[in-house]
C-alpha positions, 0 to 999 in steps of 0.5 A: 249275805250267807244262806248256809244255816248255823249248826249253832244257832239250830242247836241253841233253839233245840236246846230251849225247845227242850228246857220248855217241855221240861217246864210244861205239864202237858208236853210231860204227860203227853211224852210220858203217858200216852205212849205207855198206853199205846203201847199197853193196849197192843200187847193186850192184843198180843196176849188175848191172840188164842194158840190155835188162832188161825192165819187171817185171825192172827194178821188181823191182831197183828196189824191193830197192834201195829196201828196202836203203836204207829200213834205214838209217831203220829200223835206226840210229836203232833202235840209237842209241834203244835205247841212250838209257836202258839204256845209262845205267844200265849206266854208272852216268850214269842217276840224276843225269839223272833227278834233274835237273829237266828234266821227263820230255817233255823228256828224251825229246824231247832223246834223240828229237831226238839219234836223229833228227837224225844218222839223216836226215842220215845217210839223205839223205846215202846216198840222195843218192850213190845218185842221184848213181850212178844219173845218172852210171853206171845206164843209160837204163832204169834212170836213168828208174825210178830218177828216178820221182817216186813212187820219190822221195816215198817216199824223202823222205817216209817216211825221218822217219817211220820213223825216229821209229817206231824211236826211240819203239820204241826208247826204250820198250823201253830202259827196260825192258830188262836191257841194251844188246844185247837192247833193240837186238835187240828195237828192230830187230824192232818198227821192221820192221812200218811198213817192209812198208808201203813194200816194197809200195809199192816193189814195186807191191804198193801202188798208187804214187799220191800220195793213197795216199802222202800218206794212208800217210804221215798215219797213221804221223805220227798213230802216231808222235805217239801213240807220244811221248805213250804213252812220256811217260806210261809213264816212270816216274822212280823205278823207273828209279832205284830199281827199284820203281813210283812 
């Protein structure tokens, strides 16, 4: 029996992931709503930052800021995952997905995929106008901490890789739990942890160098990695549809 994972059969669960967000308030609110906050409240810092702020006072504005915008990694697609398998089954749609003969990779890459695609467009987008405010309106000192290479990098580099985190949280949690708004609660808290890591990098608690970036980074793709396959090896068809183990 082939182990390769059909590029069709993933493709085909990311597309109806994506037909039920369209159908679901909550999803809707949640990608549409919520990062428009997230993106509001940090620019309000940026503007309430005084000219003749001094270096720490700036670092610090900067870096709740930066914190405000890395939630929208961690948060939307911490929603969107915990509602992948839940959510089915409180409407009834969850045995004939699981009855398919689309393996179990596949199902979970598909809804990994339909979690993270809107999230870093959705993340990149609000990043994007924050730079955009910062050029036009911030002032010279502020524009500059704003524009800092190291600043960005984590911006970049990390929103992914958050973003998968909550999605593997979220998934393994949605297929044990009761319903909806107690796997969302309990996906928001797990997806917290990885997130201290780029607080302190953005608060200069963490050294702001490229090897550390790089090396931080590294060991959250290893986990994220080592999260599918633990969910892979976790998902177990038949007490999803009949409620005992395999």
């Amino acid at each position: 029996m082939s182990t390769a994972i059909s590029a069709t059969h993933t493709f085909a669960v990311f597309r109806k992931e994506l037909r039920d967000y369209r159908r679901n308030r909550t999803v809707i609110w949640t990608m549409g709503v919520l990062p428009l906050i997230f993106v509001a409240l940090p620019t309000i810092q940026l503007f309430s930052v005084p000219i003749d702020a001094t270096g720490p006072e700036v670092t610090a504005r900067l870096g709740v800021s930066l914190l405000y915008l890395l939630l929208v990694p961690t948060v939307v697609p911490a929603t969107l995952a915990a509602y992948s398998v839940v959510g089915e089954r409180e409407q009834g749609t969850l045995e004939p997905v699981l009855t398919t003969p689309v393996r179990r990779e596949e199902l979970l890459l598909g809804k990994a995929f339909a979690a993270l695609a809107p999230t870093l467009v959705i993340a990149y987008a609000m990043y994007g106008m924050f730079l955009v405010c910062a050029a036009l309106f911030a002032h010279e000192g502020m524009r500059a901490a704003v524009f800092q290479g190291e600043h960005v990098l984590v911006q970049v580099l990390f929103t992914p890789l958050l973003a998968n985190w909550s999605i593997w949280a979220g998934i393994a949690i949605s297929t044990r739990a009761g319903d909806v708004r107690t796997a969302q609660q309990l996906t928001i808290l797990t997806s917290l942890p990885p997130l201290v890591l780029t607080v302190l990098m953005a608060f200069g608690v963490i050294p702001y160098t490229l090897p550390v970036a790089l090396g931080l980074a590294a060991g959250l793709l290893v986990i994220d990695l080592a999260a599918w396959r633990l969910v892979s090896a976790l998902f177990d068809r038949e007490r999803l549809v009949t409620g005992r183990q395999a």
